[in-house]
C-alpha positions in Angstrom: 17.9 8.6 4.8 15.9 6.5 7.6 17.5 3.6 8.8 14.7 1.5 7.8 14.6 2.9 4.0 17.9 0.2 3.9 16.2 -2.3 3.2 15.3 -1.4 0.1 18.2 0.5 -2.3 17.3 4.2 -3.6 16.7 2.1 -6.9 13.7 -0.2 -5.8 12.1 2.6 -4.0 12.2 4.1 -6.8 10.6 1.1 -8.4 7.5 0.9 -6.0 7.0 5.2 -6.0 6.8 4.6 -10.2 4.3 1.6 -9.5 2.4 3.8 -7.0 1.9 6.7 -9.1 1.3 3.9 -12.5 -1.8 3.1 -10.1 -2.9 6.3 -9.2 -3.1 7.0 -13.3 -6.4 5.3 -13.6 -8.0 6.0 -10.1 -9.1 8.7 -7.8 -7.9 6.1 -5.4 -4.8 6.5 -3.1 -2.1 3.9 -2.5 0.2 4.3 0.4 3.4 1.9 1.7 5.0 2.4 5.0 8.0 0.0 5.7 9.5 -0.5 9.3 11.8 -2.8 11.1 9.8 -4.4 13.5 6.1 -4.6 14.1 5.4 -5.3 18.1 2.0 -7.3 18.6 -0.9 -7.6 16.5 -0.4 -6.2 12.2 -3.7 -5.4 11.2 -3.6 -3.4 14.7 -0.4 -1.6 13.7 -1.2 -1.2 10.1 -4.5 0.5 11.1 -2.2 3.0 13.6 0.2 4.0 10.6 -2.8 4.2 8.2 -4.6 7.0 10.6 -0.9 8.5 11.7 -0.3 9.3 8.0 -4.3 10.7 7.8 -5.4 8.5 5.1 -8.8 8.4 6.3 -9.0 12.1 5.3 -9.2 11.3 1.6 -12.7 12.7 0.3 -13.9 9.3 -1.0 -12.3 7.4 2.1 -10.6 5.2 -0.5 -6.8 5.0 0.5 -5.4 1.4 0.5 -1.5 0.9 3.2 0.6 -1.7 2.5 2.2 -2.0 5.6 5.6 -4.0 5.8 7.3 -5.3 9.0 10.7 -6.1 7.2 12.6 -7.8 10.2 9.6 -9.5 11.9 8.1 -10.9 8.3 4.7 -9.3 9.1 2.9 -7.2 6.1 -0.7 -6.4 5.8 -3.1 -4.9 3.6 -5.6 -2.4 4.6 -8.4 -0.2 2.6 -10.0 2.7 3.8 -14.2 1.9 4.4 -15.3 3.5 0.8 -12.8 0.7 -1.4 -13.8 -2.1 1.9 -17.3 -1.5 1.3 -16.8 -2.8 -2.2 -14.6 -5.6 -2.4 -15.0 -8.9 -1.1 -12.7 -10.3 1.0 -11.4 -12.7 -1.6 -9.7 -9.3 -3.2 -7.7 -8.4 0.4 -6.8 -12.4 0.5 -5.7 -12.3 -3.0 -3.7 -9.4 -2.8 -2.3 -10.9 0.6 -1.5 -14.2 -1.1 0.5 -12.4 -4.3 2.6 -10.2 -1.7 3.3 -13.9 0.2 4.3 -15.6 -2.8 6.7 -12.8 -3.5 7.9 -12.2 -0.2 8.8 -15.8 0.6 11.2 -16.2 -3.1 12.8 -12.8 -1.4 11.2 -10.4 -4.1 10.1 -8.0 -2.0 10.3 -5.2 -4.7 8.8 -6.7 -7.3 5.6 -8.1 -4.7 5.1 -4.7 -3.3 4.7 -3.5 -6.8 2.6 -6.3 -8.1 0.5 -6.0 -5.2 0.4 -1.7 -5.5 -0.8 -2.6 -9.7 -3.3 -5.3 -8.3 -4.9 -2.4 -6.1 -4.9 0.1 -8.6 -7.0 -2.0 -11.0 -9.2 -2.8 -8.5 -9.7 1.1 -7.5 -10.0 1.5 -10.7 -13.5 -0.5 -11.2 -14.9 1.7 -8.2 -13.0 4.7 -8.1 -12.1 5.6 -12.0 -9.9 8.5 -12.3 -11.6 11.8 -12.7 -10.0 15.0 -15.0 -10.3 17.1 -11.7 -8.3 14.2 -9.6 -6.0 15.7 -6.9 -3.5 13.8 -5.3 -4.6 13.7 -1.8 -1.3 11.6 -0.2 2.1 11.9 -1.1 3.5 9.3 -3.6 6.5 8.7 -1.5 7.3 5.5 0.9 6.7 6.5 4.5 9.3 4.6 7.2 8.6 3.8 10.8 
């Protein structure tokens, strides 16, 4: 086990693999977390890193969405690949943002992550409906820096 997967218990990782894969049901759409201990400099920059390190911009529809968590420095972002960007407004990334934030800052990290995976999954689902001939193009599992 990674030092960094302590943060969360084998039972909540659990919890946010099960709301990952809930998501993924209704959507050809791909949903990704990564958790790590610190981030150094700017989030968006190092979610972007992680989000090409872990080749989800390989998908075929280019619609994978990170959420990227800095546990120790409090830094998380959102990111979505250009095909789900291209057709959400901003207001959905600052909504999705703002759910994690409210969760985040009560200490239910759990419960935002997977609030925030469920939001995204709807919202793939409106653009990216789920297919009989889906493959899972990225592994369900949580990835740790």
């Amino acid at each position: 086990m990674a030092a960094n997967s302590l943060f969360f218990s084998e039972k909540e990782q659990e919890q946010i693999i099960a709301a990952i894969r809930e998501a993924e049901k209704q959507t050809s759409g791909e949903i990704k977390v990564h958790i790590e201990k610190k981030c150094a400099g700017d989030v968006m920059d190092r979610t972007k890193e992680v989000f090409g390190s872990l080749n989800m911009h390989q998908t075929q529809d280019h619609n994978a969405v990170l959420f990227y968590l800095a546990y120790e420095d409090r830094k998380f972002a959102v990111f979505g690949d250009i095909g789900i960007h291209e057709k959400v407004h901003d207001s959905f990334w600052n909504s999705t943002k703002d759910l994690l934030r409210s969760n985040f800052s009560n200490q239910r990290f759990t419960e935002g992550l997977c609030l925030g995976i469920l939001e995204a999954g709807l919202k793939l689902k409106e653009h990216f409906p789920y297919s009989s001939d889906d493959v899972n193009e990225l592994p369900d599992d949580i990835s740790f820096g």
